[in-house]
C-alpha positions in Angstrom: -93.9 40.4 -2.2 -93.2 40.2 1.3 -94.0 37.0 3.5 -93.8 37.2 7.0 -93.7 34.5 9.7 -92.8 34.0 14.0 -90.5 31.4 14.4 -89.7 29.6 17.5 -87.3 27.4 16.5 -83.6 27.2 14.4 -82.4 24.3 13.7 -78.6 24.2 11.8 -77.9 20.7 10.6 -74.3 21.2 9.4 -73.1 17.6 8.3 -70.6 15.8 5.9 -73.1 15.6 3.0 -74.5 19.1 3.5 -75.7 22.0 5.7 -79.6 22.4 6.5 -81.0 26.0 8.2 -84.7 25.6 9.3 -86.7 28.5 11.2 -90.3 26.9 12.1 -93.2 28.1 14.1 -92.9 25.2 16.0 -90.8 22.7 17.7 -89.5 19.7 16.2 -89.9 17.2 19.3 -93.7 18.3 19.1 -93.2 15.9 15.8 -92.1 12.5 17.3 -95.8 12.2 17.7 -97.3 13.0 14.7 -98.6 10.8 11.8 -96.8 10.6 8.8 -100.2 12.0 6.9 -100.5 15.0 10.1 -96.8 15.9 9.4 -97.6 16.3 5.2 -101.0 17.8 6.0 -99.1 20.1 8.7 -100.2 23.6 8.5 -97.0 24.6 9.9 -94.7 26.9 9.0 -90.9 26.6 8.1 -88.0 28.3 5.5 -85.4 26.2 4.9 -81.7 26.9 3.1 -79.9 24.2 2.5 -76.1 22.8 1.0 -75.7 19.8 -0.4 -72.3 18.8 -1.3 -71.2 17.0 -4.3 -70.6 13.0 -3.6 -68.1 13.3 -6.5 -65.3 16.2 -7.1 -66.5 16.7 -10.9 -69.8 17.9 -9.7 -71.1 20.7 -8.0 -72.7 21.8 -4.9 -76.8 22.0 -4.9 -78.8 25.0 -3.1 -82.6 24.7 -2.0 -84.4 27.3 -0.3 -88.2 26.4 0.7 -90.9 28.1 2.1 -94.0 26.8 3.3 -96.3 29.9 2.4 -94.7 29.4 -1.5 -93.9 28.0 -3.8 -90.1 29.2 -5.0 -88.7 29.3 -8.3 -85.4 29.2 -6.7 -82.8 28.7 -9.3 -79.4 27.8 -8.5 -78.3 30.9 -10.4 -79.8 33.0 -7.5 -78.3 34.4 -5.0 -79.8 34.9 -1.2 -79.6 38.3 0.8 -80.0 38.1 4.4 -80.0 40.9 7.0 -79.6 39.2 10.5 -81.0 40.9 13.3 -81.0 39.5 17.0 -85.1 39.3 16.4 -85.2 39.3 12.7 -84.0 38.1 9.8 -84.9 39.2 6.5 -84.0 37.1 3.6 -84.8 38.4 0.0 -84.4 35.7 -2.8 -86.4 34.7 -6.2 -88.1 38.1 -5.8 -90.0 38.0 -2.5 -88.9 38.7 0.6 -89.2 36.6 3.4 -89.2 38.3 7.1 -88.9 35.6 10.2 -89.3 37.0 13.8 -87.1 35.1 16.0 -85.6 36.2 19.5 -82.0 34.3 18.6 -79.9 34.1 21.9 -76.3 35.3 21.5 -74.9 32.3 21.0 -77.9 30.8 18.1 -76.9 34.5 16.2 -73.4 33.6 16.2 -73.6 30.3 15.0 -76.2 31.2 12.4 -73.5 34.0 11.5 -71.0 32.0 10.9 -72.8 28.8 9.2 -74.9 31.3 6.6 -70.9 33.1 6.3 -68.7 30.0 6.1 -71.3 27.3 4.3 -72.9 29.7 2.0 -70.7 31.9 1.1 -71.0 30.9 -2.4 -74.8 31.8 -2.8 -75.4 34.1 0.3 -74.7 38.3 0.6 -74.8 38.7 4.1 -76.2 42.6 3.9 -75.6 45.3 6.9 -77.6 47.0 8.9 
């Protein structure tokens, strides 16, 4: 199954309790003045991978990857492939693949590149092209 979206804007949250990658098809300030019942009854569209790290050293780190078009059986057994392009990124997990058109800048590739290679290494295969 494939499951394709435009995105027009990254967010990377990368924090002490964890790291948060969003791509949505719209912008987050567009939020500030929303309802709380427009923003659950949003129609808009997001994937989100995100790292949460342990509060205590004898337990473990917790993945999530979300779609708004899906529901995902993501289990934390899985594993995420990603191909990054500079105007797509195709990331294949739980048996679907999810394509996201983005125009990233130079500098958003980068930092994706090295967030999705540095805080995810554990769960993400970065694939070539």
């Amino acid at each position: 199954m494939k499951i394709n979206f435009r995105s027009i804007e990254l967010t990377i949250h990368d924090q002490e309790l964890g790291c948060t990658i969003i791509f949505s098809d719209s912008k987050s300030a567009d939020d500030q003045f929303k309802t709380e019942e427009e923003l659950i009854n949003s129609d808009k569209k997001h994937f989100l991978i995100q790292r949460t790290y342990p509060e205590f050293e004898d337990e473990i780190d917790w993945y999530t990857v979300e779609a708004s078009e899906i529901d995902m059986n993501f289990s934390q057994k899985d594993s995420i492939h990603i191909t990054l392009r500079q105007k797509e990124i195709e990331i294949y997990c739980s048996g679907i693949t999810h394509i996201i058109e983005q125009a990233l800048s130079k500098k958003e590739y980068s930092q994706l590149d090295k967030v999705l290679r540095t805080r995810f290494e554990d769960k993400v295969e970065m694939m070539g092209e």
